[in-house]
mmCIF file of the N, C-alpha and C atoms, coordinates in Angstrom:
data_MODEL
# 
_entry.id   MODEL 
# 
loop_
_atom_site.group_PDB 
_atom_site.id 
_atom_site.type_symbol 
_atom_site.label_atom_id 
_atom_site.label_alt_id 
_atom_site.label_comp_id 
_atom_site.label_asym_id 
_atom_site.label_entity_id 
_atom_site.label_seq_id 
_atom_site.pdbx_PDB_ins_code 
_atom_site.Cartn_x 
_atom_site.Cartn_y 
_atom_site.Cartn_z 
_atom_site.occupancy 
_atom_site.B_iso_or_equiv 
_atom_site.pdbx_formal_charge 
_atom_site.auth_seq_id 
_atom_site.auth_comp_id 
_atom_site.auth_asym_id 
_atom_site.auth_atom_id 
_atom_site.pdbx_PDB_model_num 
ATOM 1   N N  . UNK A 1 1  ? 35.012 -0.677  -29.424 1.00 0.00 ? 1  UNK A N  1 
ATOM 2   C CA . UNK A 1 1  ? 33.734 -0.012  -29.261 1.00 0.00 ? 1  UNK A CA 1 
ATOM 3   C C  . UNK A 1 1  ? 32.675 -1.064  -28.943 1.00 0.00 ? 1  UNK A C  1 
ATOM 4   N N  . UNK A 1 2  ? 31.545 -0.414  -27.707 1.00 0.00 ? 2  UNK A N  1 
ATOM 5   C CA . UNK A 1 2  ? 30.753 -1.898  -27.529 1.00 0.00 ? 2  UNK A CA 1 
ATOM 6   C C  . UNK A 1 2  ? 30.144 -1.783  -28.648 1.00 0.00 ? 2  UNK A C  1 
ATOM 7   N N  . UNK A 1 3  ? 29.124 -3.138  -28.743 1.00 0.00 ? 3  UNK A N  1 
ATOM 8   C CA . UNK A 1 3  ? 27.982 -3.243  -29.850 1.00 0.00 ? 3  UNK A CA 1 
ATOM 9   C C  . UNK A 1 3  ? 26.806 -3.124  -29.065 1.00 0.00 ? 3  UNK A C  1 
ATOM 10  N N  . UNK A 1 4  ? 25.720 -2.835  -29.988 1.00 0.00 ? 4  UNK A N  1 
ATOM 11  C CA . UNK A 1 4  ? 24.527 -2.659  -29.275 1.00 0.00 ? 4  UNK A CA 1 
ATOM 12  C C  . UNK A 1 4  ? 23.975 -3.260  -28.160 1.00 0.00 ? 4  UNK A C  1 
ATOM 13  N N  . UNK A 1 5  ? 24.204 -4.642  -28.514 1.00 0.00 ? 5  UNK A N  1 
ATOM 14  C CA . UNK A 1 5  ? 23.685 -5.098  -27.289 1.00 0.00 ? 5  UNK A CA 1 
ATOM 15  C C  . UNK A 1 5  ? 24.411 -5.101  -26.192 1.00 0.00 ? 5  UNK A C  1 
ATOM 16  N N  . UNK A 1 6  ? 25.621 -5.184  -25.715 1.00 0.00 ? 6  UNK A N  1 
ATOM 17  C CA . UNK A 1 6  ? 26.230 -4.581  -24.861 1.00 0.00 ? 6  UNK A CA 1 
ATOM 18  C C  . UNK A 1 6  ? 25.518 -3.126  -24.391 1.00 0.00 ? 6  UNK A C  1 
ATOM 19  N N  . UNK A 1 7  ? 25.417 -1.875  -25.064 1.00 0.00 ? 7  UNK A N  1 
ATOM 20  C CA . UNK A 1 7  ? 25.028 -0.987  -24.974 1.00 0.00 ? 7  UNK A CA 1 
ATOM 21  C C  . UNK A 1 7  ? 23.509 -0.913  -23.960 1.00 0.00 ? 7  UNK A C  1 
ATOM 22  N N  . UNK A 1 8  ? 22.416 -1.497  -24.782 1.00 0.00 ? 8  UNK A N  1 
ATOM 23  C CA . UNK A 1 8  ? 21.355 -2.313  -24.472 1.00 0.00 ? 8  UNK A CA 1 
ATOM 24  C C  . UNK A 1 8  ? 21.458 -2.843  -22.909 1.00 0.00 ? 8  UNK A C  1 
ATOM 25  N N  . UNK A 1 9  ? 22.425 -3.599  -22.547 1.00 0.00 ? 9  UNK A N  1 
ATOM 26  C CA . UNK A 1 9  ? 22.194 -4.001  -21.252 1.00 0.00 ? 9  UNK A CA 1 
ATOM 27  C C  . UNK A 1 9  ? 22.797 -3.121  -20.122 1.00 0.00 ? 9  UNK A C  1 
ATOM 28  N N  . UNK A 1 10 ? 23.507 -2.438  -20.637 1.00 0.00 ? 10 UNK A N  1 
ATOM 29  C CA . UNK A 1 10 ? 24.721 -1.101  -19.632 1.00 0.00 ? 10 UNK A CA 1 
ATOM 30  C C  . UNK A 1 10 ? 23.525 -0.342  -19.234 1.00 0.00 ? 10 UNK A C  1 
ATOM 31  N N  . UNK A 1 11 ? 22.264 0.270   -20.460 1.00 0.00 ? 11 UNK A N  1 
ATOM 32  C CA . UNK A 1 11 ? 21.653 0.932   -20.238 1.00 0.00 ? 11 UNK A CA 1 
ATOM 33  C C  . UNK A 1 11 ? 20.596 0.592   -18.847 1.00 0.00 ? 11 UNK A C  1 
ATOM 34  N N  . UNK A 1 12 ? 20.155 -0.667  -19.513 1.00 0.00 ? 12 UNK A N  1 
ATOM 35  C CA . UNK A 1 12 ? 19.127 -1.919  -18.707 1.00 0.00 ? 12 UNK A CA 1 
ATOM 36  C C  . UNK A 1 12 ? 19.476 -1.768  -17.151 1.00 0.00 ? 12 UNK A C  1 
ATOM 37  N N  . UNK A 1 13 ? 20.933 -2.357  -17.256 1.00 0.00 ? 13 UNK A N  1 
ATOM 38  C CA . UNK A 1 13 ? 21.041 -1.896  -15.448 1.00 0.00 ? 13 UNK A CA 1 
ATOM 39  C C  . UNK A 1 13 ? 21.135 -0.575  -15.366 1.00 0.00 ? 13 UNK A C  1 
ATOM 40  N N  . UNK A 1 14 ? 21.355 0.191   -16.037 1.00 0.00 ? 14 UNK A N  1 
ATOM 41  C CA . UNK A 1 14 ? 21.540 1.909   -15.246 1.00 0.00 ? 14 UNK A CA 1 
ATOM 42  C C  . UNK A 1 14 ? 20.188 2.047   -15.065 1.00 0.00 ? 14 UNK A C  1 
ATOM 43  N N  . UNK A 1 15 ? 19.343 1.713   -15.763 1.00 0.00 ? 15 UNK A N  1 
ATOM 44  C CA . UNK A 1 15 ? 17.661 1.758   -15.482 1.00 0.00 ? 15 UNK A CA 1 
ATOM 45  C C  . UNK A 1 15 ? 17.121 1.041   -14.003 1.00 0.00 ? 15 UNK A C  1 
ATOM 46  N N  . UNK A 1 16 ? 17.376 0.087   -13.987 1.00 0.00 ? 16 UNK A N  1 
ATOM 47  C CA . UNK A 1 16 ? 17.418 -0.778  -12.408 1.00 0.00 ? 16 UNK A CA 1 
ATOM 48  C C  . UNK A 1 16 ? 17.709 -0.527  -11.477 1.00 0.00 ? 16 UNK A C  1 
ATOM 49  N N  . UNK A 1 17 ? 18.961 0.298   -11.589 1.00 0.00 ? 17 UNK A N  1 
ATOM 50  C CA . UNK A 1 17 ? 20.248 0.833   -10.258 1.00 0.00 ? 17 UNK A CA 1 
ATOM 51  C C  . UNK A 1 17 ? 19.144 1.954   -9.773  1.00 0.00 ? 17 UNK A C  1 
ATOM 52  N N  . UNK A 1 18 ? 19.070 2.910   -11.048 1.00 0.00 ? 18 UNK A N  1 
ATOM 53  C CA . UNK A 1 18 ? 18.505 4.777   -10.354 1.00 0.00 ? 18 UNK A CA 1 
ATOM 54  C C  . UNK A 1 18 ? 16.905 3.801   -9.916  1.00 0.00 ? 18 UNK A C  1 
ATOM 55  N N  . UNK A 1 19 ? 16.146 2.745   -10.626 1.00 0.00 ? 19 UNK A N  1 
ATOM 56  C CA . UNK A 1 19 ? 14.862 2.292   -9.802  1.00 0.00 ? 19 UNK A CA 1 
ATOM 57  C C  . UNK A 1 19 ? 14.809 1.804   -8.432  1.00 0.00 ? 19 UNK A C  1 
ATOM 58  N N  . UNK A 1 20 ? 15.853 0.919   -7.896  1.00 0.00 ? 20 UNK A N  1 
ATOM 59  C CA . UNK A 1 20 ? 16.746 0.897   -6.500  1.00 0.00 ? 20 UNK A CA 1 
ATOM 60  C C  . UNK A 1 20 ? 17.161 1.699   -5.766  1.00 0.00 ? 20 UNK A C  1 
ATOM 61  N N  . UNK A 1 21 ? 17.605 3.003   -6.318  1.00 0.00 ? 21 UNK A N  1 
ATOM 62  C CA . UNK A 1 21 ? 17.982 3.933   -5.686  1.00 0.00 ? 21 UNK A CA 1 
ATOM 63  C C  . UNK A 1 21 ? 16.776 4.942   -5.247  1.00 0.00 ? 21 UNK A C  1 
ATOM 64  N N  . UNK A 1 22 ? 15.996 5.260   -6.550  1.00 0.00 ? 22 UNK A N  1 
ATOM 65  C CA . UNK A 1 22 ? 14.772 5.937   -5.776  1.00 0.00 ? 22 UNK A CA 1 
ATOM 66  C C  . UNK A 1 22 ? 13.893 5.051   -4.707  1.00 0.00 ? 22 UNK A C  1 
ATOM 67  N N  . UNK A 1 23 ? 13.459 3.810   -5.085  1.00 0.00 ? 23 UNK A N  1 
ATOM 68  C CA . UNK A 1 23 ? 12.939 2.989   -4.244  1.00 0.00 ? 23 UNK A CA 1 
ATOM 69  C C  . UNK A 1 23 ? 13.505 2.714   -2.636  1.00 0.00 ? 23 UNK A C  1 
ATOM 70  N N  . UNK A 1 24 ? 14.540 2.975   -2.647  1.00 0.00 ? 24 UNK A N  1 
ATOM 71  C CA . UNK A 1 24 ? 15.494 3.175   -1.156  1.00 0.00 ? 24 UNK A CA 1 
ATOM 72  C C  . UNK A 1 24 ? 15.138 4.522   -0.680  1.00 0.00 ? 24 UNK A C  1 
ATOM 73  N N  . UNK A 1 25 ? 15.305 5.394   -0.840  1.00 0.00 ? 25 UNK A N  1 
ATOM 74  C CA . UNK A 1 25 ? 14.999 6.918   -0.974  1.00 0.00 ? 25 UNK A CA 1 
ATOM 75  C C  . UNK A 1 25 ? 13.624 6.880   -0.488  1.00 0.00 ? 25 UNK A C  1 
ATOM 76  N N  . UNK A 1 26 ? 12.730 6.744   -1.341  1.00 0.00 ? 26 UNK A N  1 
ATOM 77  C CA . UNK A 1 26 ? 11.130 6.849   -0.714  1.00 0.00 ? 26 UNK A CA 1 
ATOM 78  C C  . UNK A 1 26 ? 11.349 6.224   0.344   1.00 0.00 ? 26 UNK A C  1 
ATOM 79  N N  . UNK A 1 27 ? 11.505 4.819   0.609   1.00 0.00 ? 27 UNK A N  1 
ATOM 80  C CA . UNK A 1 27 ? 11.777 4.335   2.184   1.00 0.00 ? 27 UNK A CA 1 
ATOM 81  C C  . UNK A 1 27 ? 12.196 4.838   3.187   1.00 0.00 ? 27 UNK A C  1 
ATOM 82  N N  . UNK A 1 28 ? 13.710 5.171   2.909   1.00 0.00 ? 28 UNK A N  1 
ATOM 83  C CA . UNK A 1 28 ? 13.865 6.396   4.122   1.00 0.00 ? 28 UNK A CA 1 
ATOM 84  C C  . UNK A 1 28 ? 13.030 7.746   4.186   1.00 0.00 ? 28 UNK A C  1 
ATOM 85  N N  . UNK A 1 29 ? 12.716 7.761   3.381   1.00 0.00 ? 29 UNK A N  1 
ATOM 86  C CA . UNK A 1 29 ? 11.593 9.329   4.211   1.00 0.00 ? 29 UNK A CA 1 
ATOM 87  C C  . UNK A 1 29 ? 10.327 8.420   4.076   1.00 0.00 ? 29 UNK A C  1 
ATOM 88  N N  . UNK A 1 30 ? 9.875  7.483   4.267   1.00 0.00 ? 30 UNK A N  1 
ATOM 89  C CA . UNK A 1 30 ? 8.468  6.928   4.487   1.00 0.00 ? 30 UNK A CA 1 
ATOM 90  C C  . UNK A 1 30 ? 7.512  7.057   3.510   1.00 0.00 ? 30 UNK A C  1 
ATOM 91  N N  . UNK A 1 31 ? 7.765  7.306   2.579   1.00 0.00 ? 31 UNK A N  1 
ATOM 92  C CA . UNK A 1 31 ? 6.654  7.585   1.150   1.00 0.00 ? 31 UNK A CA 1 
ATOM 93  C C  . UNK A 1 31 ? 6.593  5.826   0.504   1.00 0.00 ? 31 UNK A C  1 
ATOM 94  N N  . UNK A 1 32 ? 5.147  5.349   0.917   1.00 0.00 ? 32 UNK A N  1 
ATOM 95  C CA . UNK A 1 32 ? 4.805  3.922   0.804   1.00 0.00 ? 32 UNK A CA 1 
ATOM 96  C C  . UNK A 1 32 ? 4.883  3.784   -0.970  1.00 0.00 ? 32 UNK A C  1 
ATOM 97  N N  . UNK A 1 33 ? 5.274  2.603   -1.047  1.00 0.00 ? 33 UNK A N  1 
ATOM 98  C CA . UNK A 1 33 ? 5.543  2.340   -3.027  1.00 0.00 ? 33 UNK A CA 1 
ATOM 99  C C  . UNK A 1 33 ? 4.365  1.747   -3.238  1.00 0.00 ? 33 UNK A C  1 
ATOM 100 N N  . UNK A 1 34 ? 2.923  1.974   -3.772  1.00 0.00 ? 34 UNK A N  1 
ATOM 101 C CA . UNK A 1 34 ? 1.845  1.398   -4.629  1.00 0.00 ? 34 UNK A CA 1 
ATOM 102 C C  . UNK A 1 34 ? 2.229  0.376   -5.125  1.00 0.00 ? 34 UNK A C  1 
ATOM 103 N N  . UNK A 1 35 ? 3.522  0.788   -6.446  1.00 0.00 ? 35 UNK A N  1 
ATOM 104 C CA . UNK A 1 35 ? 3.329  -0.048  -6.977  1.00 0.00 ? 35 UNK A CA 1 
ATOM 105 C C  . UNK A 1 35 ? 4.030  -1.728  -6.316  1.00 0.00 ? 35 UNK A C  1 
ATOM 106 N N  . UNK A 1 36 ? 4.661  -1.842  -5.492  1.00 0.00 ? 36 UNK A N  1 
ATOM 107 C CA . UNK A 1 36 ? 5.055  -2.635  -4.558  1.00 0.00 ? 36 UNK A CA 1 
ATOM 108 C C  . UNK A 1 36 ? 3.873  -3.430  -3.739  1.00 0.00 ? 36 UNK A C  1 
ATOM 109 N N  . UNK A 1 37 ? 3.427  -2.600  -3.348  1.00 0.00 ? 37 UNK A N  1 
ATOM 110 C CA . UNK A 1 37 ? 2.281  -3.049  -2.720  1.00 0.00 ? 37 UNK A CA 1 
ATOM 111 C C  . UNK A 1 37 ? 1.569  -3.567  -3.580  1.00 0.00 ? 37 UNK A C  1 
ATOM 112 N N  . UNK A 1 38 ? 1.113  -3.508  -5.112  1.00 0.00 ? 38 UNK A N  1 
ATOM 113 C CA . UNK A 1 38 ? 0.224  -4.256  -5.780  1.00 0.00 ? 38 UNK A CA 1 
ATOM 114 C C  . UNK A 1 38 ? 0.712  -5.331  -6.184  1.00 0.00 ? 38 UNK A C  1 
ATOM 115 N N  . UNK A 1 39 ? 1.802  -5.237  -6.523  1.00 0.00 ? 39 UNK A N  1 
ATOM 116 C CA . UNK A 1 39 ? 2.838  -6.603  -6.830  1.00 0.00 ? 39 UNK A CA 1 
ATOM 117 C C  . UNK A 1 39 ? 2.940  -7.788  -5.951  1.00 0.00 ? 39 UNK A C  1 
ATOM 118 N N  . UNK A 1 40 ? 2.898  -7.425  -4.440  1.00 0.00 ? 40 UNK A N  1 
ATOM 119 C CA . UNK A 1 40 ? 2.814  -8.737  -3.697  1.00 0.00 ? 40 UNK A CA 1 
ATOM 120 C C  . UNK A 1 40 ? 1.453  -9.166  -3.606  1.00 0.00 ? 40 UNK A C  1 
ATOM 121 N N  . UNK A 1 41 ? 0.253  -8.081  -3.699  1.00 0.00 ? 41 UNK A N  1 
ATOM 122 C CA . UNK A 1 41 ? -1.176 -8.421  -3.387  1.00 0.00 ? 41 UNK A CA 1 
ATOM 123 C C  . UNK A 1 41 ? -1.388 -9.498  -4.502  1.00 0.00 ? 41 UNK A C  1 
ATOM 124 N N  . UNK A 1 42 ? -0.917 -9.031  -5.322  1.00 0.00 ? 42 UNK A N  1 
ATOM 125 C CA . UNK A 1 42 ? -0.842 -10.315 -6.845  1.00 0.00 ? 42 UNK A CA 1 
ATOM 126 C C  . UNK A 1 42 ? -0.596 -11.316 -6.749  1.00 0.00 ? 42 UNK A C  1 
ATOM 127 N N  . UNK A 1 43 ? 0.891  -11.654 -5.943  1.00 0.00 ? 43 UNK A N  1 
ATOM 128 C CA . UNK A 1 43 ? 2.117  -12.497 -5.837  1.00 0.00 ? 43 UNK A CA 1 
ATOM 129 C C  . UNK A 1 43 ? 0.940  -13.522 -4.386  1.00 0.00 ? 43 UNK A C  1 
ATOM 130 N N  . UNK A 1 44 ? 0.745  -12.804 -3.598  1.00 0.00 ? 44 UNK A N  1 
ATOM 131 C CA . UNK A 1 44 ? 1.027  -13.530 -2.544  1.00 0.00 ? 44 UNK A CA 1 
ATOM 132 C C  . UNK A 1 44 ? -0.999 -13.523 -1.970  1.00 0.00 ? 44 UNK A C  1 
ATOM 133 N N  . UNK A 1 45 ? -1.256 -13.052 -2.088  1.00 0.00 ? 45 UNK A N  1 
ATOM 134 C CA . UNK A 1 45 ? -2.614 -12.771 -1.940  1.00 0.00 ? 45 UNK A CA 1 
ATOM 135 C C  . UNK A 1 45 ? -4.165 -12.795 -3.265  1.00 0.00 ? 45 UNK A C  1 
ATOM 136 N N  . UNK A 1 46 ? -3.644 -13.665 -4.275  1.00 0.00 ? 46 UNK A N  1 
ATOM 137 C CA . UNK A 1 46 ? -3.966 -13.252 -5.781  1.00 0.00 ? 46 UNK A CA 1 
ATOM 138 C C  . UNK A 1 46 ? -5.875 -13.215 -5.308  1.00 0.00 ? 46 UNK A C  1 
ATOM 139 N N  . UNK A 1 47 ? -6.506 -13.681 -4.539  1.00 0.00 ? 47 UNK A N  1 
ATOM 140 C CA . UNK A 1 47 ? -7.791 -14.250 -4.482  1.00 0.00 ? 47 UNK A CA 1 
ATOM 141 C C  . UNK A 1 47 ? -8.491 -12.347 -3.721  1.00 0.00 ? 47 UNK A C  1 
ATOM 142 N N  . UNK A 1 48 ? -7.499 -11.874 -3.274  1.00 0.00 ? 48 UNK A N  1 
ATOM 143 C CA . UNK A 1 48 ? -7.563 -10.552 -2.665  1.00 0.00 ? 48 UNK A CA 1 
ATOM 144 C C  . UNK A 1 48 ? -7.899 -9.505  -3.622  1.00 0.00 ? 48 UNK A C  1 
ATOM 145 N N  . UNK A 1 49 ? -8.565 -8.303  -3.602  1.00 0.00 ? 49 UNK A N  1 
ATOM 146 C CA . UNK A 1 49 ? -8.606 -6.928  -4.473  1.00 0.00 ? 49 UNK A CA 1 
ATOM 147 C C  . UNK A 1 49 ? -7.725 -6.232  -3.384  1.00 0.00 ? 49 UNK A C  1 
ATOM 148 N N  . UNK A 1 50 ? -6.889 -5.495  -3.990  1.00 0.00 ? 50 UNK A N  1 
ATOM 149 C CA . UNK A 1 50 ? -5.503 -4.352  -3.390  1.00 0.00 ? 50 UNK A CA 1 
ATOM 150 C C  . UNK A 1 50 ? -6.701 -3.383  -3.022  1.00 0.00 ? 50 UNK A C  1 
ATOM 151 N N  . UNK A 1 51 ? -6.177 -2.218  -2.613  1.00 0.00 ? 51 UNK A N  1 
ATOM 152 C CA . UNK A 1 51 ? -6.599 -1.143  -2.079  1.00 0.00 ? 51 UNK A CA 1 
ATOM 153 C C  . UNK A 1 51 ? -6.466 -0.451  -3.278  1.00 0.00 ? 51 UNK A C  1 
ATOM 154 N N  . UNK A 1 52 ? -7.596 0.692   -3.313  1.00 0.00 ? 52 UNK A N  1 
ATOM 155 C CA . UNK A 1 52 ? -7.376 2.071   -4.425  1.00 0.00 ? 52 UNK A CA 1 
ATOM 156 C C  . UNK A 1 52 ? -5.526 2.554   -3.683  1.00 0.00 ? 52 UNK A C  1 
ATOM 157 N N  . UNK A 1 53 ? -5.420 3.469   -4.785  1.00 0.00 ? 53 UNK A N  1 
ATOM 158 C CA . UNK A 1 53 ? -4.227 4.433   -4.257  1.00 0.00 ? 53 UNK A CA 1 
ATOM 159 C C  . UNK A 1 53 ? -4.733 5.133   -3.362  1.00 0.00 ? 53 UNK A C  1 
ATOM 160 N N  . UNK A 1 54 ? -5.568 5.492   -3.476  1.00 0.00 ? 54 UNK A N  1 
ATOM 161 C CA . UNK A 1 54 ? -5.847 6.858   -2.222  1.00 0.00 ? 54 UNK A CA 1 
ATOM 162 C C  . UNK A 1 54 ? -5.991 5.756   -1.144  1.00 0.00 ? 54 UNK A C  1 
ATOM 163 N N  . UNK A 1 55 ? -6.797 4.333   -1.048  1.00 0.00 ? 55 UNK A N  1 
ATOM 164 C CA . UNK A 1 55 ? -7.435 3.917   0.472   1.00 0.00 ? 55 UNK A CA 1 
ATOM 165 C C  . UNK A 1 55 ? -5.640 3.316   0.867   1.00 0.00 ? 55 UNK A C  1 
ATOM 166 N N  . UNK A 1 56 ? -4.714 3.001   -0.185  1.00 0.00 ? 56 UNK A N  1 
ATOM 167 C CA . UNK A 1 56 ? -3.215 2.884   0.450   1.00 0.00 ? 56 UNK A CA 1 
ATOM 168 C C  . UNK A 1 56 ? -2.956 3.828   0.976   1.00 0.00 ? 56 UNK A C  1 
ATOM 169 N N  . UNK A 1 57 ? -2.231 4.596   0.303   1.00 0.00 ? 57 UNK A N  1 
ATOM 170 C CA . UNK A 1 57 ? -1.914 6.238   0.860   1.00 0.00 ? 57 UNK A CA 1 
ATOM 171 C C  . UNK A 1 57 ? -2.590 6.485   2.484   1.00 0.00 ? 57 UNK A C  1 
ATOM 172 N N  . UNK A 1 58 ? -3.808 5.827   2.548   1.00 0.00 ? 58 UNK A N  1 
ATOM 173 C CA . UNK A 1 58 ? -4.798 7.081   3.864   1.00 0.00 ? 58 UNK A CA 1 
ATOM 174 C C  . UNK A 1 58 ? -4.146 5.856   4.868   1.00 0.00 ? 58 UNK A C  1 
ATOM 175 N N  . UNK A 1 59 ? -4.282 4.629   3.943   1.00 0.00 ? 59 UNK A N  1 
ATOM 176 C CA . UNK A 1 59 ? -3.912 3.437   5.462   1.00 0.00 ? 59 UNK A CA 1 
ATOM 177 C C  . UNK A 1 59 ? -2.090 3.624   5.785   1.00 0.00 ? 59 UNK A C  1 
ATOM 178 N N  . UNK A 1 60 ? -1.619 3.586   5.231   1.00 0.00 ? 60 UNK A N  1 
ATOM 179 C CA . UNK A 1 60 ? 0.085  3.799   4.987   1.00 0.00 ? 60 UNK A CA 1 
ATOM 180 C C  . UNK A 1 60 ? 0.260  5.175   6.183   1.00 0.00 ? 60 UNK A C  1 
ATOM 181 N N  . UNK A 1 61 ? -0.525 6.384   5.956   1.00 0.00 ? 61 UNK A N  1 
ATOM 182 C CA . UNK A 1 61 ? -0.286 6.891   6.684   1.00 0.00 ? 61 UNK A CA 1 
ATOM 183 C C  . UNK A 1 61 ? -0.622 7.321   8.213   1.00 0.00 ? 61 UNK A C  1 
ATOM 184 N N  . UNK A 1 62 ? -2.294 6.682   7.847   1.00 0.00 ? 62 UNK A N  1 
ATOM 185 C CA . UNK A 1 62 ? -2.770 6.584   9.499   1.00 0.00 ? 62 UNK A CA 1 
ATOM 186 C C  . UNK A 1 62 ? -1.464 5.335   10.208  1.00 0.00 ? 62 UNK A C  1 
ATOM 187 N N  . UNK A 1 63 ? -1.159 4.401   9.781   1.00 0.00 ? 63 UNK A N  1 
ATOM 188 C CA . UNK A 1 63 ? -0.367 3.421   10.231  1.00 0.00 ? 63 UNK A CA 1 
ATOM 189 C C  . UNK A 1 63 ? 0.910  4.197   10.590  1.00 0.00 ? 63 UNK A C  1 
ATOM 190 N N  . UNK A 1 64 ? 1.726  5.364   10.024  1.00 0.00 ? 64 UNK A N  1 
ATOM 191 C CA . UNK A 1 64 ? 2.920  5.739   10.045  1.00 0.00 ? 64 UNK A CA 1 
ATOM 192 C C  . UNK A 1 64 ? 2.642  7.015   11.558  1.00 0.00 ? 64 UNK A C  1 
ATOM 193 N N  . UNK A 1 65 ? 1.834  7.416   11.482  1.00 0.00 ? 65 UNK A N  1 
ATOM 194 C CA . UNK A 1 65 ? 1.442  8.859   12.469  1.00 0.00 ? 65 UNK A CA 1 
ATOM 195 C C  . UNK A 1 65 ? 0.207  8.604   13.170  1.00 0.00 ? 65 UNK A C  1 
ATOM 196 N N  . UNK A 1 66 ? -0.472 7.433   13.022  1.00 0.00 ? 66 UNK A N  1 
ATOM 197 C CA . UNK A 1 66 ? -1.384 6.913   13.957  1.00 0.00 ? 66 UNK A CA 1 
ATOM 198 C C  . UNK A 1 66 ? -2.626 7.846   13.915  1.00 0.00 ? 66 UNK A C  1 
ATOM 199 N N  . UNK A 1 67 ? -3.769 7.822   14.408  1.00 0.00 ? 67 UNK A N  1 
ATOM 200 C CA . UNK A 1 67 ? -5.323 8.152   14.190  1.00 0.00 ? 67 UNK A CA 1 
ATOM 201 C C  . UNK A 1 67 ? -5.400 9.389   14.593  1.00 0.00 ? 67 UNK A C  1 
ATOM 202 N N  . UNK A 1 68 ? -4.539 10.113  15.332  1.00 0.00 ? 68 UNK A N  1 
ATOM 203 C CA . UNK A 1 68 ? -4.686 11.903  16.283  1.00 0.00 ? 68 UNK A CA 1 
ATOM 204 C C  . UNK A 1 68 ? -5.157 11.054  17.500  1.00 0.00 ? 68 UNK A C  1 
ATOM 205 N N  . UNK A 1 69 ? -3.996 10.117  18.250  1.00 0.00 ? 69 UNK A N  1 
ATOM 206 C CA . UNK A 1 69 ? -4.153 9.517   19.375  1.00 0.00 ? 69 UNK A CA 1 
ATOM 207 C C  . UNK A 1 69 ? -4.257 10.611  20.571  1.00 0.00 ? 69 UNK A C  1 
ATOM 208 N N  . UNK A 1 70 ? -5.088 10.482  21.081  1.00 0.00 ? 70 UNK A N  1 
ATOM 209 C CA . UNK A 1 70 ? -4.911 11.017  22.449  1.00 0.00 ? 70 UNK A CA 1 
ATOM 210 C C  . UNK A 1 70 ? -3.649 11.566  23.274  1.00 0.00 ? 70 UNK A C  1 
ATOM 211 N N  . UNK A 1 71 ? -3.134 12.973  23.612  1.00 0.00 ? 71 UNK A N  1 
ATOM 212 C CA . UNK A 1 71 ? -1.477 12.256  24.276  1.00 0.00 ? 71 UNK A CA 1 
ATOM 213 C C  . UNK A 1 71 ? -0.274 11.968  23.511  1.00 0.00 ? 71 UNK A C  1 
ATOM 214 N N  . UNK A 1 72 ? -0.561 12.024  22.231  1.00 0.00 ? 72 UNK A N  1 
ATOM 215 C CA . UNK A 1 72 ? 0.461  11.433  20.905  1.00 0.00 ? 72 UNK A CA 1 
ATOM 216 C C  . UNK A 1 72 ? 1.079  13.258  20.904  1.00 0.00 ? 72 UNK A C  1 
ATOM 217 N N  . UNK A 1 73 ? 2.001  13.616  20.911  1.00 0.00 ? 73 UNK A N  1 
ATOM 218 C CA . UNK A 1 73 ? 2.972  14.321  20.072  1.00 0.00 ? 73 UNK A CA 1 
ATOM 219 C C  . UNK A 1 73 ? 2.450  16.109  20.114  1.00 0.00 ? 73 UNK A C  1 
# 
């Protein structure tokens, strides 16, 4: 029988795997990850303020379907 901590870490990655798996998922249908996006603004940009959720969201998607271009679709 395992012991807890065994238990403890089986759980740990099953927690990681389904966070990988949804995180793949939103990608293929295009639903932008916030919290991703705040993580590198941190990481890689720290002197920067991120975007609200909503001003992500509005830029994520004008960027994905573009402004109501002229001729577009």
């Amino acid at each position: 029988m395992p012991g807890l901590a065994a238990l403890s870490q089986l759980a740990h990655a099953a927690q990681e795997g389904g966070s990988y798996l949804a995180r793949a998922a939103r990608m293929m249908v295009g639903v932008p990850d916030y919290g991703q996006y705040v993580a590198h603004m941190r990481r890689t940009h720290p002197e920067d303020e991120p975007l609200s959720y909503e001003e992500f969201f509005k830029n994520r998607m004008q960027a994905r379907y573009g402004g109501g271009r002229p001729g577009c679709c």
